[in-house]
MARBALO-690169 format. One record per residue (C-alpha): residue in one letter; x, y, z. Coordinates in steps of 0.1 Angstrom, whole numbers, padded with zeros to 4 digits, always signed. Example, Ala and Ser with C-alpha at 12.3 -4.5 7.8 and 13.67 -1.06 7.14 Angstrom:
BEGIN
a+0123-0045+0078
s+0137-0011+0071
# end
This chain:
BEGIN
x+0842+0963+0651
x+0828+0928+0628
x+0802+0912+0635
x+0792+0877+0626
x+0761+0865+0616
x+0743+0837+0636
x+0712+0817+0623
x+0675+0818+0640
x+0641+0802+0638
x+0617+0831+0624
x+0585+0827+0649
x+0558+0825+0617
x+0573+0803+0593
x+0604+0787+0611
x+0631+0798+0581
x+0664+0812+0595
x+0672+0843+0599
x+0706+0863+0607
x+0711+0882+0635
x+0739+0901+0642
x+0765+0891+0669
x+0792+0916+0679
x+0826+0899+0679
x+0852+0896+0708
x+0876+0926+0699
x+0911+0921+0694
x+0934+0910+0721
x+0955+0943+0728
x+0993+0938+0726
x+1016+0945+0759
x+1029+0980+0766
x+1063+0965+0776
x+1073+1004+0774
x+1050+1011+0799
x+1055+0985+0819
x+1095+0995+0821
x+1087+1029+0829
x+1065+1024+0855
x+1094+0999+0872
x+1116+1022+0864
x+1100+1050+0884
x+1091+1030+0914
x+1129+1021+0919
x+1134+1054+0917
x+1111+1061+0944
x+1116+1035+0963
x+1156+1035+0967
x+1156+1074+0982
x+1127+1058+1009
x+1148+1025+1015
x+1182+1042+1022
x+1165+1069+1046
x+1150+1036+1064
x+1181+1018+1072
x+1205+1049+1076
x+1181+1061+1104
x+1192+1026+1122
x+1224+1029+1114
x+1254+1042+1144
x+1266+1078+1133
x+1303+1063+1138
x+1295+1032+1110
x+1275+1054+1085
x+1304+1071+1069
x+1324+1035+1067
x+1297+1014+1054
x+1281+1015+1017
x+1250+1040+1026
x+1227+1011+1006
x+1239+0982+1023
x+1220+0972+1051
x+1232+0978+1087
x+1240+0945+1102
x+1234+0958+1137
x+1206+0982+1136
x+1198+1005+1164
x+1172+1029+1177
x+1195+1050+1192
x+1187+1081+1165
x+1148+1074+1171
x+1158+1081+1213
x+1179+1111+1203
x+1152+1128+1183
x+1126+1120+1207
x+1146+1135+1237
x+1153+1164+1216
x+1119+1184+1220
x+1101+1161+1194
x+1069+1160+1215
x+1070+1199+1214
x+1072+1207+1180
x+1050+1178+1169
x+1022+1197+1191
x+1031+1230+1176
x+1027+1213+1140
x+0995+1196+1151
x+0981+1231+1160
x+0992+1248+1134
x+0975+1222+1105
x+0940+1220+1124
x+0941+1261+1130
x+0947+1267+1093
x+0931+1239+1077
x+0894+1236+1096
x+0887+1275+1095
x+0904+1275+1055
x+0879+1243+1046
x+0849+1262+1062
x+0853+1301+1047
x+0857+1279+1013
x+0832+1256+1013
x+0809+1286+1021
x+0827+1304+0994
x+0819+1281+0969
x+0786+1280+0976
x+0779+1316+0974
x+0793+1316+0940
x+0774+1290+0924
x+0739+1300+0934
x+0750+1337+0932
x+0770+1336+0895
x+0741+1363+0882
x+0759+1387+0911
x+0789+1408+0896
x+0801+1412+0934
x+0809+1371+0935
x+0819+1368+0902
x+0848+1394+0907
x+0853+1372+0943
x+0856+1342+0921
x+0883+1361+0898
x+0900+1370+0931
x+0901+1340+0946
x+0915+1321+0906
x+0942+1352+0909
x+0954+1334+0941
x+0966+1304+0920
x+0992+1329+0902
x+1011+1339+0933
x+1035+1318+0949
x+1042+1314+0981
x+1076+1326+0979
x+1068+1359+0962
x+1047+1374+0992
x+1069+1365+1021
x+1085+1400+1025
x+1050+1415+1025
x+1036+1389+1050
x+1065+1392+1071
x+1060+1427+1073
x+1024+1426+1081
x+1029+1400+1106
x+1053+1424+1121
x+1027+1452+1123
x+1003+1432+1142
x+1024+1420+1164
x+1021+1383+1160
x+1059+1374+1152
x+1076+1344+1168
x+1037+1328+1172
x+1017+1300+1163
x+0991+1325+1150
x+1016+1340+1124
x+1015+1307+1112
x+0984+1300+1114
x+0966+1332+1089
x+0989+1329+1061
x+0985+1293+1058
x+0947+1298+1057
x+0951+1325+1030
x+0974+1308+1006
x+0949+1272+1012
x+0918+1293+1003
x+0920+1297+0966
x+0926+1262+0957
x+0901+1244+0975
x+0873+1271+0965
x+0883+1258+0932
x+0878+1225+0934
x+0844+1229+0958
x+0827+1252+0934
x+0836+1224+0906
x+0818+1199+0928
x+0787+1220+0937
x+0780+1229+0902
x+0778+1190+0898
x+0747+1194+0922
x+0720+1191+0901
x+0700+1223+0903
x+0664+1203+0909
x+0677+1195+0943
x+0682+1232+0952
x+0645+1242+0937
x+0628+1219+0957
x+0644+1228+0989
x+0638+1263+0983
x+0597+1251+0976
x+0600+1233+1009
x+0608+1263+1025
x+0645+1262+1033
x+0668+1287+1038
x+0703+1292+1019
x+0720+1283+1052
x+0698+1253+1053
x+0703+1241+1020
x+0744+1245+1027
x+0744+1222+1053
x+0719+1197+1047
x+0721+1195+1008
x+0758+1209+0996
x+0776+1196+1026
x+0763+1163+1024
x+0770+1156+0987
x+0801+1176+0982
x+0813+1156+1013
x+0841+1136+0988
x+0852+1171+0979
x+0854+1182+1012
x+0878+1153+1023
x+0895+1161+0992
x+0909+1197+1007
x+0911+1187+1039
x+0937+1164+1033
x+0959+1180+1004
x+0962+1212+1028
x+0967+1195+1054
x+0998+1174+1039
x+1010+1208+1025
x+1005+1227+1058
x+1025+1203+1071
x+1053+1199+1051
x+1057+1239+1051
x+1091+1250+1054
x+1094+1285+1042
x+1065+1303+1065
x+1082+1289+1100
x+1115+1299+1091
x+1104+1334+1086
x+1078+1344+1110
x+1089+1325+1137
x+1123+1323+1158
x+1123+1305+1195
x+1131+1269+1197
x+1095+1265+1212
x+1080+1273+1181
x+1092+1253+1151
x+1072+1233+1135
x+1085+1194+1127
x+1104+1202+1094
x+1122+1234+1109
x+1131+1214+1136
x+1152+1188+1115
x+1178+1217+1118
x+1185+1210+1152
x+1205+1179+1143
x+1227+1202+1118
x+1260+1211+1138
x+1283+1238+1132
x+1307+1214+1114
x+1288+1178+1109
x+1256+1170+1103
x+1239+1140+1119
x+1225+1123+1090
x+1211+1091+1110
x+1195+1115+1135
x+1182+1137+1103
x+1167+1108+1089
x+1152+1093+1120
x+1135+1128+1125
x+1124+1124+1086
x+1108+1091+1096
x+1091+1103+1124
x+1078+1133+1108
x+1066+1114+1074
x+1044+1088+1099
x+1013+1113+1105
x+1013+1119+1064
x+1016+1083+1055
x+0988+1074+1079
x+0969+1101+1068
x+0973+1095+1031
x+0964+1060+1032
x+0928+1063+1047
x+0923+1097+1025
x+0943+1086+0994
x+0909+1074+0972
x+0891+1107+0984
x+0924+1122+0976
x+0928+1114+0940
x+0887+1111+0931
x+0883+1144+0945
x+0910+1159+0926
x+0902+1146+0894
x+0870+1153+0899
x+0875+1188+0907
x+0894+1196+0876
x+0874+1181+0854
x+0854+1208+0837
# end
């Protein structure tokens, strides 16, 4: 970076003297391929979302003899009365149950988690935990269902919202002690001394030190297994089998005929279904993406 040079008064005997002035940098030329690919992506995000939109208001007899992109000149809520007549209420409340009964006890046996392997590093018992829980990253989902399905089947929990509910909270475990044990080693360790010189206990210093200032980190987890819980697909389809048990994306299959599909119905229940996510990821999205950053930062 130049610098210029600008003429002062000297205090003692009034002669000039330079001092140095930084200059204004250089004005940075457009990314103009940037620019394109970032409009380029949000059309490509945002034609899928527009063409579920007005299909959902569109008659099932129009939708096959219209352009699917043009907009429906006489839109309806027919699809949004069929869907809700159709047991919505139910499996809404069975995905509702499902997400808090994963997602609260999975935050909680993290959080604590964390915790106990950032004071405790020195202990080879939590270290190996730590390893355990990183090993948990490396399997997929899709690899265990066989054994979990078989498990679920020996305790006698098939076709329930409790088959559900443990699997979810094992496979949301690893991640968020991840990104919790990130943000407690950000804690700065003189904050832990002097509650332990005051006298607190480790259970004391959780709630009223960690919690408190890991609380961005918290929110973090919270909502990216919560989103994922309830988008899950795979675990409902395999562990549970009565109509009064799906979840809201098993239950889009209800629409699906034995030799049609009813798209605007399909996409109506898609809109439905996405409203609890898009509410939830607009108050949560800053926590969302700080938190996440954050957490994967070291």
């Amino acid at each position: 970076m130049t610098t210029t040079l600008t003429k002062t008064r000297h205090p003692r005997n009034g002669t000039p003297a330079a001092r140095p002035r930084p200059a204004r940098p250089a004005a940075r030329g457009r990314n103009w391929a940037g620019g394109l690919a970032g409009w380029l992506w949000l059309v490509v995000v945002a034609v899928p979302l527009y063409w579920t939109l007005i299909t959902s208001l569109k008659d099932r007899s129009r939708y096959y003899a219209s352009n699917p992109l043009a907009p429906t000149g006489d839109p309806t809520l027919e699809n949004y009365r069929l869907v809700i007549e159709s047991d919505f209420l139910q499996y809404f409340v069975n995905s509702v149950v499902v997400t808090a009964g994963a997602v609260i006890p999975a935050v909680l046996v993290s959080f604590m988690a964390a915790y106990a392997i950032v004071r405790g590093w020195r202990m080879r018992m939590l270290r190996a935990m730590n390893g355990l829980f990183l090993m948990g990253l490396a399997i997929p989902l899709q690899a265990t269902v066989i054994p979990v399905y078989l498990i679920i089947i020996k305790l006698h929990l098939y076709d329930s919202l409790l088959a559900l509910i443990l699997p979810s909270i094992a496979f949301a475990i690893p991640l968020s002690v991840l990104v919790l044990a990130n943000f407690i080693r950000d804690v700065p360790k003189e904050l832990f001394d002097s509650m332990r010189v005051d006298g607190a206990t480790e259970w004391t210093t959780l709630w009223r030190l960690a919690a408190p200032l890991t609380r961005p980190a918290i929110l973090t987890v919270t909502i990216f297994n919560a989103l994922t819980i309830w988008n899950g697909f795979l675990l409902p389809l395999v562990l549970t089998q009565s109509p009064d048990r799906r979840t809201l994306p098993l239950a889009l299959w209800a629409f699906q005929g034995e030799y049609g599909v009813n798209v605007p119905a399909v996409l109506a229940a898609v809109v439905l279904t996405t409203l609890p996510v898009l509410v939830l990821y607009a108050f949560g999205r800053r926590q969302l993406l700080s938190g996440l950053t954050a957490g994967f930062s070291r």
